[in-house]
N, C-alpha and C positions, 0 to 999 in steps of 0.2 A: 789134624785139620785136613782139608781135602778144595782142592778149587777147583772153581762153579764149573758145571759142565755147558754154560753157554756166557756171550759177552765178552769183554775186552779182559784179558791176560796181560799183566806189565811183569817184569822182570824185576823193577824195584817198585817200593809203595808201601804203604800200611795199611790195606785194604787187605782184610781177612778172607779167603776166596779167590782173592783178584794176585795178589804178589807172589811170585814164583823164590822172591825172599824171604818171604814169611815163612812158606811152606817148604823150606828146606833148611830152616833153622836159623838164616841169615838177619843181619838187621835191615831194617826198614832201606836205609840209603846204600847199603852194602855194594861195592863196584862188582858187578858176578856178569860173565857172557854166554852166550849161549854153546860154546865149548867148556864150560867148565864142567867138572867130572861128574858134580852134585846138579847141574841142571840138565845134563843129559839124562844122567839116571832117570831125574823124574819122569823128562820127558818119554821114557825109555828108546828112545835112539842114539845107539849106544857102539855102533860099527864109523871104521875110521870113514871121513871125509863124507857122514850124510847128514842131509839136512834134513833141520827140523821147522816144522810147520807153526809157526805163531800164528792164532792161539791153538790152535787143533791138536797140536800134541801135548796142550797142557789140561786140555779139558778132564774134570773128574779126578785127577791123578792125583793121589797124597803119597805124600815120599816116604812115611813108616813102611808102606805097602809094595814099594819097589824098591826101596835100599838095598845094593848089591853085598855080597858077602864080603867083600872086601872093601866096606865104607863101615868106618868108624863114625858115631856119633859122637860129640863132646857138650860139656856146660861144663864151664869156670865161673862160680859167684864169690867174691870176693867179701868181705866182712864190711857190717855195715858201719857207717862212723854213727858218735853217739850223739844226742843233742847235746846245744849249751843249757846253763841253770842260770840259777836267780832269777831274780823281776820280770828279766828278756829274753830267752832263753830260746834259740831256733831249735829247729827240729835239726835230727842228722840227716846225710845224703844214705843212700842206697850204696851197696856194692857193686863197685866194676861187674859186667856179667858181658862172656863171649861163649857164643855156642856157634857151632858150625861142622864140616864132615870132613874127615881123612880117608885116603885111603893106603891100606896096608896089605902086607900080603901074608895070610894065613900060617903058609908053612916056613917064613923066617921066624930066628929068634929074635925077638926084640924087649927094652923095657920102657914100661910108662911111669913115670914117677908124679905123684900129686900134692901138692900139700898146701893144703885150707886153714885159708885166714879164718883169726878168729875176728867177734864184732867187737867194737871198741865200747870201754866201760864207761859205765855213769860218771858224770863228773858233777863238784858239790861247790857253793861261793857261785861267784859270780864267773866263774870260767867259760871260756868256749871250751866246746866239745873234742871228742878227741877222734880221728881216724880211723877208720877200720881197718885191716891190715889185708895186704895183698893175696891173693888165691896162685899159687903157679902150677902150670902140668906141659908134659915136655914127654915125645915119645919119641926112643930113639931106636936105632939097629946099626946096624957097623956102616959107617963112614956117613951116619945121617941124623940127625937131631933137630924136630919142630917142638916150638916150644910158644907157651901162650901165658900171658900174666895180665890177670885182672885187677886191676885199678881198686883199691881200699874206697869206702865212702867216705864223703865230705864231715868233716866235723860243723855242728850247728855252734852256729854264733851266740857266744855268751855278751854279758852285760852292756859293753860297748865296743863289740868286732864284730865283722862281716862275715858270712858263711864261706867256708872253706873250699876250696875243690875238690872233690871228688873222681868216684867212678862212673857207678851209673845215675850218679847225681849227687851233684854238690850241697853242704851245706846248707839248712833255711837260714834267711837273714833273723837277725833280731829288729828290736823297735827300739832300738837304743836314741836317747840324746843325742843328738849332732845326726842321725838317720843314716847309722849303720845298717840298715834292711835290705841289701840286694844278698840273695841267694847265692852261692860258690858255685864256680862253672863245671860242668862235668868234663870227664873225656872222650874224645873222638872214640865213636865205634863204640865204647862203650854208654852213655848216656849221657844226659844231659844237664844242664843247671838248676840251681832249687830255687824253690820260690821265695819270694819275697812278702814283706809286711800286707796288710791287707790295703792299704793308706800309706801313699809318701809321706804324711805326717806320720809322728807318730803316738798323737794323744791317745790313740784309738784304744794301743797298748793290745797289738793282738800280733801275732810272728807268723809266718810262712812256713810253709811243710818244707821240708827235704826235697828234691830232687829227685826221678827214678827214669822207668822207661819215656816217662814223660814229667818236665815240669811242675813241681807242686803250684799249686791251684787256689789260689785267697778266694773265700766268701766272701761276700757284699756284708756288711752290719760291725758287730762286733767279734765276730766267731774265728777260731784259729784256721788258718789256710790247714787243707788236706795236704798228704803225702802223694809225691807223685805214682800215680802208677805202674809196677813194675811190669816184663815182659813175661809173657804164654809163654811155656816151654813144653812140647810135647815131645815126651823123653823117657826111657826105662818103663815104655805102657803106661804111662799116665801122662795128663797134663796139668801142669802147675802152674800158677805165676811166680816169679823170682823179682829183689830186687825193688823193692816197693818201698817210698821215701816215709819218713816218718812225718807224725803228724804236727802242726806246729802249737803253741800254749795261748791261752787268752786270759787275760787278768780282770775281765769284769764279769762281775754276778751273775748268774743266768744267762749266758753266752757259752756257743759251744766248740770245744776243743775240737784240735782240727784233728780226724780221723789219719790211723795211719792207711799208707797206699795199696792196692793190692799186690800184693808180694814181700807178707810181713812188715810190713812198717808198723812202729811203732805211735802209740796218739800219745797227743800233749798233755799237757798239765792243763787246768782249769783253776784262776789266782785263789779267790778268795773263798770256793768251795772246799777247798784242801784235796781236790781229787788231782793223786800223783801220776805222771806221764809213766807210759811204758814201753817195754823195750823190743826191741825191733826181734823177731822170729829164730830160732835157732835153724840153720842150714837154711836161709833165704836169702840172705845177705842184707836184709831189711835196718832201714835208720831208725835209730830211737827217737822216743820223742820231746820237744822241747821243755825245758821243766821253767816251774816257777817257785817263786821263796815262798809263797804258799800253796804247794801242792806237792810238799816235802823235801826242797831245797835241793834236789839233784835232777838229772834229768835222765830220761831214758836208753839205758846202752844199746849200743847197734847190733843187730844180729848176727852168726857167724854165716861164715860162706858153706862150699858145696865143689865137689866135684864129681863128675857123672860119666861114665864112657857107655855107650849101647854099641853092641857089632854082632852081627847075623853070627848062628854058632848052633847046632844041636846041644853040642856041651860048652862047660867054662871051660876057656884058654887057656888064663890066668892063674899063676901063685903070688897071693898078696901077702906080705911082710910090712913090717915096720906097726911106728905109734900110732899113725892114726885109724880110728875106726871105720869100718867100714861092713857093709851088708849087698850083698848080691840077690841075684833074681833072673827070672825068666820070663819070655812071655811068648805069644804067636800072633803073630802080624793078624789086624782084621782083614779077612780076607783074602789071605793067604794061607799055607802051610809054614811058612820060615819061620823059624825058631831064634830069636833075639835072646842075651844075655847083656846082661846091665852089673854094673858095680858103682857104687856109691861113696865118696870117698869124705866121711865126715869130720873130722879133724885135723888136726897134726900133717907128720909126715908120712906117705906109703909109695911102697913101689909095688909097680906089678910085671913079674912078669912070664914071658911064654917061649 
């Protein structure tokens, strides 16, 4: 991303162009000041005690393009929860997801350890859903340890329970008797709650998407509410979405199952078609989606997480060990010469270190 080179600059917001949180990895409401180490950089005034010019030192500036050599990049996606099944069956939430910058110093030794939740499985009957499991990473050096854990996704509400809490978003409700339908709450910083039935009644018999970077989203009709959608991450030379809730089931004929969100979510069951819900994305952290007893009686598993480091480097730092897998890479900042290395840490457990 890069923002606007004219017009008002905010410090926090979710205006793509406009949020000096966005464009350094932060969340939308994130507490960040104009001392902090990641909005100087951008700004790049970066000498003790000068001041920076709102909006004039933010104009044009994308922070891939000035990250100093000594700022680590980070993304933790945590595993997505699954939806519930039978009749009613909510979507899952999204995975916890935190990204943001460290800074470290090149020529210590230090180790990083990662280890990526996986998404939580289908479940069959009339169960609620089950949770995604936790994402942690933790970089230490002698006498210092930061450390960061993302929040598992919400499990979807089965036959007659309420959507779970989650990370980057909690549980879909189901349309159960007695109007179990409110969505599970998410967590702070990491995201927020899932949606709910499309109708406080619930004749309609149609369930709410998952939860993600935003909300799942009920259609108007009979159609399953969408997954919410998950967050942009521009990271490792690409940019992705992460984190996207799953979609939620409709049980009547010719009605459309609620899509899953972007960022892997998984879409829901369709009743009486027999078309079966599916499962939230591998390394997205994406919610499955809600299942129905006719649309092959289980319901969509959540996807598994993610972890990412990016840090300025001609060469890799890093010796990585351990079970989880993982694949590296390189790239060159647009517009610059600086040379970025990325590692990607997609299972299990790894340490890395230098």
């Amino acid at each position: 991303m890069t923002l606007n080179s004219s017009g008002p600059i905010s410090l926090g917001g979710s205006t793509t162009g406009q949020s000096v949180n966005l464009e350094i990895g932060a969340g939308a409401t994130a507490t960040i000041s104009l001392n902090d180490t990641a909005v100087r950089t951008l700004a790049n005034v970066t000498a003790n005690n000068s001041a920076i010019t709102m909006p004039t030192n933010f104009y044009g500036k994308s922070y891939s393009n000035v990250i100093g050599n000594n700022i680590m990049r980070y993304l933790v996606v945590a595993g997505g929860g699954s939806g519930g099944a039978y009749t009613r069956g909510g979507a899952g939430g999204a995975g916890g997801l935190l990204t943001g910058c460290l800074t470290f110093n090149s020529t210590n030794t230090f180790r990083i350890t990662a280890n990526v939740g996986a998404g939580a499985a289908a479940v069959g009957g009339c169960a609620a859903g089950t949770r995604g499991n936790v994402s942690l990473f933790s970089i230490s050096s002698v006498g210092n340890v930061t450390s960061f854990s993302a929040v598992g996704g919400g499990a979807g509400a089965g036959s007659t329970t309420a959507g779970g809490a989650g990370g980057s978003g909690g549980g879909g409700g189901s349309c159960a008797t007695g109007g179990q339908n409110v969505g599970g709450t998410g967590t702070a910083g990491q995201g927020f709650a899932g949606g709910t039935t499309n109708r406080a009644s619930c004749t309609r018999e149609t369930s709410g998407g998952g939860g993600a970077g935003a909300a799942g989203s009920p259609n108007n009709g009979y159609d399953g509410g969408a997954g919410g959608i998950g967050k942009s991450i521009t990271i490792a030379g690409s940019s992705q979405y992460y984190a996207g809730g799953g979609g939620g089931y409709t049980q009547v004929s010719g009605a459309n199952v609620g899509a899953g969100g972007l960022g892997g979510g998984g879409a829901g069951a369709q009743g009486f078609s027999g078309i079966a819900p599916t499962s939230g994305n591998t390394n997205t952290g994406g919610g499955g989606g809600g299942g129905s007893a006719f649309g092959g009686g289980s319901s969509g598993a959540g996807g598994s997480g993610i972890v990412i480091i990016d840090y300025a480097s001609p060469t890799a730092l890093f010796t990585v060990t351990g079970g989880g897998a993982n694949t590296r890479g390189s790239y060159v900042c647009s517009g610059t010469t600086a040379t970025r290395q990325w590692i990607k840490f997609t299972s299990g457990n790894s340490i890395a270190t230098k």
